[in-house]
N, C-alpha and C positions, 0 to 999 in steps of 0.2 A: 474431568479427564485431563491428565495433562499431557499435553503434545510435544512428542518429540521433532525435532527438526535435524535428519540425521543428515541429510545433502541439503544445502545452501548453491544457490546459483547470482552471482553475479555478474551483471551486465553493463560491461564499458563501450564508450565511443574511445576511450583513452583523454578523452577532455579533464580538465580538473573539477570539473562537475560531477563527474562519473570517478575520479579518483578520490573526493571525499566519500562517495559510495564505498567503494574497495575497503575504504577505511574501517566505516562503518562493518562493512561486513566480516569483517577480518575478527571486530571487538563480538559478532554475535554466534561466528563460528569459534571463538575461544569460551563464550561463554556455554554454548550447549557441548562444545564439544562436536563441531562435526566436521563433514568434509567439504571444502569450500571448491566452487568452481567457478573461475575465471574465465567470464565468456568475451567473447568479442569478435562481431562479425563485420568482416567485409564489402561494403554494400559496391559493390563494383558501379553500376549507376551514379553514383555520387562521387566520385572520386578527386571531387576541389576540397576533402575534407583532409587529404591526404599533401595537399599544396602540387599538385605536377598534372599538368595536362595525362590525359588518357588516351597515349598514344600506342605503345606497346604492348597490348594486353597480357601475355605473359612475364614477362619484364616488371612491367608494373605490377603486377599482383605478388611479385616473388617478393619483390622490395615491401609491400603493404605489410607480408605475412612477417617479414623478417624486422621489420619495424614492432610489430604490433606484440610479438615475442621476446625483443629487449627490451619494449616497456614492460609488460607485465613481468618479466625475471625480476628487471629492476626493483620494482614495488614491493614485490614478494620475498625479496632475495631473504632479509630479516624476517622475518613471519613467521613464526611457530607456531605453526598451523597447518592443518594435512591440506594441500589444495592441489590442484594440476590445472591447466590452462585448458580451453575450449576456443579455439581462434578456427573460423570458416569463413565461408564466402556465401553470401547468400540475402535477402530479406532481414533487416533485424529482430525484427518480432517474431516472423516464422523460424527463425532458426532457433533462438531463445524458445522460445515453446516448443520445438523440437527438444532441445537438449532438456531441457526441465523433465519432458516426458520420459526420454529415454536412460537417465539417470535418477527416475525416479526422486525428484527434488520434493521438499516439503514447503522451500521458499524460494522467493527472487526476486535477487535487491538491485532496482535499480535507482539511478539521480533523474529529478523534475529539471528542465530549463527553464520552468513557466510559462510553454510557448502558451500566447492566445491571438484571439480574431483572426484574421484572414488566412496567416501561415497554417492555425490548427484546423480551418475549416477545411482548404484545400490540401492537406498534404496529410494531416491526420498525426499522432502522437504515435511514437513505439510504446510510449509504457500505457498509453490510453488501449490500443491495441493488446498487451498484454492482459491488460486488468480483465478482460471478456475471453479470453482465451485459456491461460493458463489454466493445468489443472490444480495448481497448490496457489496460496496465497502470494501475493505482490507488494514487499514493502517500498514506498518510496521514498528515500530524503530530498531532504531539500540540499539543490545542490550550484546554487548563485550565492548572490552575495549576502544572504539571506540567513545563508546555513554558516555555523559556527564554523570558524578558520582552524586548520589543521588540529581537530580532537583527537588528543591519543585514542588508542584502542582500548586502551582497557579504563576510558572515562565514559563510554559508553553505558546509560542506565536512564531505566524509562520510570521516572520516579509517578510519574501521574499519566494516567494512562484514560483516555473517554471514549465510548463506544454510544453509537449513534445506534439508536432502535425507532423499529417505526412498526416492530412485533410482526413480522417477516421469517418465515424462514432462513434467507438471507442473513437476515438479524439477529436469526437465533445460533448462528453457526459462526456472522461476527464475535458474540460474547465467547462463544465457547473458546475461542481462541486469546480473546481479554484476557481472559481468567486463568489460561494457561500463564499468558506472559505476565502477567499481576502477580500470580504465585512464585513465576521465576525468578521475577526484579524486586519482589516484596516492595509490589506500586499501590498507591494509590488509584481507587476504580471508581470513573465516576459515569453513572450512563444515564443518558441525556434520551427525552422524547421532546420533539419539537412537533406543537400544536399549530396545525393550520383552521382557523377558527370558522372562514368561510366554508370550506369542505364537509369539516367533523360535524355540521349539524344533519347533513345528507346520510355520512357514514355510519354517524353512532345510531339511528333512527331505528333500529330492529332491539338496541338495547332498551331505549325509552318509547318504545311506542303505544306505551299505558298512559303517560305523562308528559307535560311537557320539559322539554332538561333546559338548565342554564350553563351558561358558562364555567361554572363553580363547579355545577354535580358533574360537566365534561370533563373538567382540571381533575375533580377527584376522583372521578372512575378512572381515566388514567394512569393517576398517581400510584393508586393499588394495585393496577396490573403492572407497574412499572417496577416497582419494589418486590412484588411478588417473583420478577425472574433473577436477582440475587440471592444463589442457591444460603442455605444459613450455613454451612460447614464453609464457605467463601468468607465469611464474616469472622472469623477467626483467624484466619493467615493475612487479610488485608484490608486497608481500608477502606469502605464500599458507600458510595453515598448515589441518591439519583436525584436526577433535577428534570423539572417541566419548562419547555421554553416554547414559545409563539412566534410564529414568524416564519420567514423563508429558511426551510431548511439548513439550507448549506451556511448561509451569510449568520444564524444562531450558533449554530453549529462552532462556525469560527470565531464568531465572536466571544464564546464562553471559551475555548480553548486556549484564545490568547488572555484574557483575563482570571483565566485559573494557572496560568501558565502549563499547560500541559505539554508532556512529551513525546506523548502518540496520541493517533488518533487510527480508531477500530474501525469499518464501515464494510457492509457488506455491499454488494452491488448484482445488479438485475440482468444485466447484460443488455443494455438497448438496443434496438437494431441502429442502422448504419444512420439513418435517414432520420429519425430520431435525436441521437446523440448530437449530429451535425446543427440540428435546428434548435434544439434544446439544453441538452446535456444534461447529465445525470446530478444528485448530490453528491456523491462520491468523485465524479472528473471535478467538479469547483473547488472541492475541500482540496484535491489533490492540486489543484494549481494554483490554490492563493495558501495553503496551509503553509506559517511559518516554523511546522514541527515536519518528523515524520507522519506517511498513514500507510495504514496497512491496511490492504483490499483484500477481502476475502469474496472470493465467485461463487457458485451455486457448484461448479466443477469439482471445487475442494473435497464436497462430501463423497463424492462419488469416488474420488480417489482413496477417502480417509473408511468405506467401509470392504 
């Protein structure tokens, strides 16, 4: 199925973090063709982001808005591209998940800062917060020093693309969306199951309970369920390969991506609760703050929007 993406939503702080975002999105609303929206909210709360004590509350929100409007004109002004600005005041992620909903968006692209330990424990992420809420997909780049210095728009291309299965529903609505952009960028698709060895002999127990299994017949039942979800009409438009990896999810994960060099990374996500996330974190929040590529989260919300 290929997915169209006919509303694009992005989301600035107006940092150069969030302006190689813009970038970015600028090169993937030229390439589907769609309409791009330029979001940016006001967190009135925080207002040392703006450099001026919060003294005037009207006064000062006038100047925020009128700031936050010559930037984004500025950025745009060249851009052949359909877009219009979304500048509010309000939460940033609840507004951003606002406007996605009520512009009915297919995506939304925001930039990582890498925050971790104590800042993301206590204060918590906007686009970690997006990833569990949105109802369409969350691409996010990398957007420190990390991410490639000013890409044009139209260099944008995701030649090698990997999508993280662990045969999840979830998982199965990531690929679906691989495959679209595989067939878009004519990438490279490579999808990875990472083996946790102490677990799988608990889990697989219902398959082998005539027998006793080894490590080999684990890897290869695996292996054929693994290959068995690259549809074979996918084999013809791109090149499709899958790989078994052992180990801590997330840290395989990244690990093969940077030595295959890849330029996305696919990953669905569970939605964990609050209490959860904080203690733990997901694979998909690690991928997303140590990944030296983009990733694109796909929620369980997506489908519900997509039927």
């Amino acid at each position: 199925m290929r997915i169209q993406f006919q509303t694009i939503v992005a989301a600035t702080d107006l940092s150069e973090p969030s302006n190689h975002a813009i970038r970015q999105s600028v090169a993937l609303a030229r390439e589907f063709q769609s309409r791009l929206l330029i979001c940016h909210v006001i967190d009135l709360p925080a207002p040392s982001m703006y450099g001026e004590a919060y003294l005037a509350p009207e006064e000062h929100l006038n100047r925020n808005l009128d700031h936050a409007r010559r930037h984004i004109d500025e950025m745009m002004s060249a851009q052949e591209v359909r877009w219009e600005p979304r500048i509010c005041v309000g939460q940033p992620a609840e507004e951003v998940d606002r406007i996605a909903r009520e512009d009915q968006a297919q995506m939304v692209i925001t930039a990582t800062h890498g925050r971790r330990g104590l800042k993301r424990l206590l204060l918590g992420s906007v686009t970690e917060r997006l990833m569990r809420t949105l109802p369409c997909p969350l691409l996010v780049v990398r957007g420190d020093a990390q991410a490639p210095e000013q890409l044009p728009e139209s260099a944008i291309r995701f030649k090698r693309i990997l999508v993280g299965c662990d045969f999840s529903p979830d998982a199965d609505l990531a690929l679906q969306h691989a495959l679209s952009l595989a067939q878009e960028f004519e990438s490279e698709l490579h999808l990875a199951h990472v083996i946790e060895m102490p677990t799988y002999t608990d889990r697989l127990r219902p398959v082998f309970e005539h027998r006793r299994s080894s490590t080999s017949e684990i890897k290869t039942f695996m292996q054929e369920k693994l290959d068995a979800l690259i549809p074979q009409e996918a084999r013809h438009w791109c090149r499709a390969s899958t790989v078994m990896l052992e180990g801590q999810p997330y840290a395989q994960l990244l690990q093969y991506a940077s030595q295959s060099e890849i330029d996305l990374i696919v990953l669905g996500t569970r939605g964990h609760g609050v209490i959860d996330t904080m203690l733990i974190g997901s694979t998909t929040d690690r991928v997303i703050r140590r990944a030296t590529c983009a990733v694109f989260s796909v929620s369980p919300q997506t489908q519900a929007a997509m039927t």
